[in-house]
N, C-alpha and C positions, 0 to 999 in steps of 0.2 A: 229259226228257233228263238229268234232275240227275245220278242214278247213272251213269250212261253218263259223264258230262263228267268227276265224281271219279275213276271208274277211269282214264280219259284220261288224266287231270293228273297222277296220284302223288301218294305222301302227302307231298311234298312244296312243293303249289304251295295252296294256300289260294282256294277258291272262295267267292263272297259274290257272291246273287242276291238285285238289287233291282227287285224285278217289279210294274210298279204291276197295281192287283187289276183295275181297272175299264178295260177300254181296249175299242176299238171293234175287230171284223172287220179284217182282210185277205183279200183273196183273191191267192192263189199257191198253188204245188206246193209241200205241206208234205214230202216225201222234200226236195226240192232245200232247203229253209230247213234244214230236218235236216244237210242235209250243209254247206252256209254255215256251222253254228256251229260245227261240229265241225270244221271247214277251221280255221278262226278260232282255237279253241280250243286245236289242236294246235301253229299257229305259234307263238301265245303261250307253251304249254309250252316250244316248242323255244329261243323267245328269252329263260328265264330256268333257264338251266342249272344256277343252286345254289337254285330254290328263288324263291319269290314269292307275289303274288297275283294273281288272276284276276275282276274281276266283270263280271257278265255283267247287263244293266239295260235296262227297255223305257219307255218313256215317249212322249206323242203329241205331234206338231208338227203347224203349220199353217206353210202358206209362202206366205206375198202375192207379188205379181210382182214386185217387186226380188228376193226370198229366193231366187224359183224362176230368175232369170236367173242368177246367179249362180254357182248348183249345177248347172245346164243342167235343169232337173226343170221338169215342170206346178205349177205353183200349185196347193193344196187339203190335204187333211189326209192325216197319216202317221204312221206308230207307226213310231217308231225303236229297233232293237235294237243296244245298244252293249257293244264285247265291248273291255276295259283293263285292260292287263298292267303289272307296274312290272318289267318286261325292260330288254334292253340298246340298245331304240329301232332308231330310222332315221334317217340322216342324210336333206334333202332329195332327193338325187340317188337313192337306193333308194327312197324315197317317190314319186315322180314315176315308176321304173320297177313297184310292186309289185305293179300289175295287169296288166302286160304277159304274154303268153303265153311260158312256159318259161325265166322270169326269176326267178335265184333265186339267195341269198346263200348257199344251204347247202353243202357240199362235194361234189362229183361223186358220183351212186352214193345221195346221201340226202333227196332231193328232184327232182321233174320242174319245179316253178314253174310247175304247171296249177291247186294250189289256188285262190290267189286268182283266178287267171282264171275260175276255174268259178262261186267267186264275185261276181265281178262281174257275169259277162256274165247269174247266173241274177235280179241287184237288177234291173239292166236291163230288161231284157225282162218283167219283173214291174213295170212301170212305175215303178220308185223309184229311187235314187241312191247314192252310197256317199261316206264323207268320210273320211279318215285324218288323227290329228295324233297326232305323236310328236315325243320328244326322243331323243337320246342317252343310256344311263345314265341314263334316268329311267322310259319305257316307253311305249308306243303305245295308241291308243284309234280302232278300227276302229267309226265306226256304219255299220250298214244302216237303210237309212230305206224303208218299204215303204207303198204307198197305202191309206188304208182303200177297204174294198167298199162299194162306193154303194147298194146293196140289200142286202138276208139273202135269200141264197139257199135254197127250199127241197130239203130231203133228196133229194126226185127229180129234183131239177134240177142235180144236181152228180154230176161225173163220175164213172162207175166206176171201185173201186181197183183195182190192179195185179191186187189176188186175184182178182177178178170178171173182169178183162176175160182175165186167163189163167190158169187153174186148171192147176197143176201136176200131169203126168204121176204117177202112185200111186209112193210110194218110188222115186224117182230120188234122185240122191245128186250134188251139184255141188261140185267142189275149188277154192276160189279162190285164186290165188296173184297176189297183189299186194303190192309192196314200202311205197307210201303211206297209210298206216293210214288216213287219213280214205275214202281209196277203195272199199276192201277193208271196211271196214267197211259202209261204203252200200252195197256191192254184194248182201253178207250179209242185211243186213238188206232190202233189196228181196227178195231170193229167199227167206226164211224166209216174207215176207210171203204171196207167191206158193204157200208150199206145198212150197218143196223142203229138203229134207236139206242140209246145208252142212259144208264141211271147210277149213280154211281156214291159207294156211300165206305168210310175210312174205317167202322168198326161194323161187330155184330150188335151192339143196339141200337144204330141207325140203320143196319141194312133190316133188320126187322120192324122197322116202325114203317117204312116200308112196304115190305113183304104184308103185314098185317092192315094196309090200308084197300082202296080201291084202286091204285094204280095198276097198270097193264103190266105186268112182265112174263115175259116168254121163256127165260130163260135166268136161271143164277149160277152167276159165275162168282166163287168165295175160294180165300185163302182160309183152312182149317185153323189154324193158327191166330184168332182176331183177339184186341182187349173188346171186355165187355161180356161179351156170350162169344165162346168160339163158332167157327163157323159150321161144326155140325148139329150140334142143338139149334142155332138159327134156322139153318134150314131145316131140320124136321120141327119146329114149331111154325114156319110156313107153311109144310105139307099138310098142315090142320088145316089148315085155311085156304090153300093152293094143293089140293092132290096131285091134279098132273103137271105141275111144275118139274120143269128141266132142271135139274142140277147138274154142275159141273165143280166141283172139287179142287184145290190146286192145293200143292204141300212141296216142300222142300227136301223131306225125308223118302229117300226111293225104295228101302228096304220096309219100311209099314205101307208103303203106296201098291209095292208087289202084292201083301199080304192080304192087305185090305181087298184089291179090285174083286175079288169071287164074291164075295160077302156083301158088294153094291146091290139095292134096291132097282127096281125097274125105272128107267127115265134117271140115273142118275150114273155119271161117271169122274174120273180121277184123274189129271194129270200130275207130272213130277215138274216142280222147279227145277233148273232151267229147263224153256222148253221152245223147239224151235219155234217162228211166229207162222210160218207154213203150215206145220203141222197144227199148232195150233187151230190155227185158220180154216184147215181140213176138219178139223173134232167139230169146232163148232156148228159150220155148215150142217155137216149130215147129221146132230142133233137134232137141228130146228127144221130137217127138212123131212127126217121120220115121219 
């Protein structure tokens, strides 16, 4: 991910990777660690606005039971991935909220406050833990602490990737239009993965300049929520011009996403932020293959 994180960052924030060489297996969904660091990575851009450093460092712990009570984690061994910015911090009381869902210091319109929820809830459930310390005007240090795999799994014994389990429709062509770079990016890169054509655009007046040219798209994938034109006027001022255009929907809110789904249009559906990338992977397929 080294190039991917540089272009993130801009030539203005200073990356420095201290990766020890020798460290033991994890098992987890390497798409979802992919999008944790790049969650992580992006905050920390946004928290040092003229410029900083960045290093990103893995190293393994062990936790006896005092260590594991403490953390609320199992006892046993972990490779810790630690991502520290010399930004402009968190005071306690934003620390205490940072993993909450749709909690976020950014300014309306430039942040949902699903990242870090996405990542926490994905250390979780990956059986590992998360620790934050930070200062003010000095900088924050997010670790992930993730379990090692108690066996080496063999090649056949490990699940199919996204590509295998759904081979993409031949030249289809899918438009994403997501305003949170870390999203939009996972999302691309699942579906390249998958086999499809990608176009990819941060608001709704660039995903409709778009939508209203001659380019090919098979299918729109938008976050309701866009600056500019949200993302449902955008797509029904495409369906003017594109009738049997796919729509797919994405929203963070799961109690309007309930409400909403009966009330969908033909060829067009809904998912909820956070949302597994299998399943994902599942909706889209049997869309384009309708």
């Amino acid at each position: 991910m080294e190039d991917l994180l540089r272009r993130t960052l801009g030539e203005n924030i200073a990356l420095e990777l201290k990766l020890c060489p020798k460290l033991h297996p994890i098992l987890c969904d390497p798409n979802q660690l992919e999008s944790a660091i790049l969650n992580l990575a992006i905050n920390a851009r946004d928290a040092m606005p003229d410029g900083g450093r960045l290093t990103l460092e893995t190293l393994a712990e062990t936790l006896n039971a005092d260590k594991a009570q403490a953390l609320e984690a199992t006892p046993g061994s972990y490779i810790c991935l630690s991502v520290t910015d010399s930004g402009v911090g968190m005071t306690p009381e934003v620390i205490s909220h940072a993993f909450d869902p749709f909690f976020t210091t950014k300014p309306l319109g430039q942040g949902t406050g699903l990242g870090l929820s996405m990542v926490y809830g994905f250390v979780h459930q990956s059986g590992g833990y998360v620790k934050i310390q930070s200062e003010v005007n000095v900088g924050t240090q997010i670790i992930l602490a993730l379990p090692c795999s108690q066996s080496e799994l063999e090649d056949e014994q490990l699940p199919a990737r996204l590509t295998t389990l759904h081979p993409a429709e031949s030249g289809k062509v899918v438009l994403v239009v997501e305003d949170e770079s870390s999203v939009r990016l996972l999302i691309v890169e699942t579906l390249n993965e998958m086999g499809y054509q990608t176009i990819e655009a941060s608001d709704g007046g660039a995903g409709l300049i778009i939508l209203q040219s001659s380019t090919a798209v098979d299918l729109l994938i938008t976050d309701i929520g866009l600056p500019v034109i949200n993302g449902r006027l955008m797509a029904e001022a495409a369906r003017e011009v594109r009738p049997d255009l796919l729509i797919l929907y994405m929203t963070g809110y799961a109690e309007a996403a309930a409400a909403a789904e009966s009330f969908l249009p033909k060829g067009t559906e809904l998912i909820t932020k956070p949302f597994d990338l299998d399943d994902f992977a599942s909706r889209i397929h049997r869309m384009l293959k309708a």
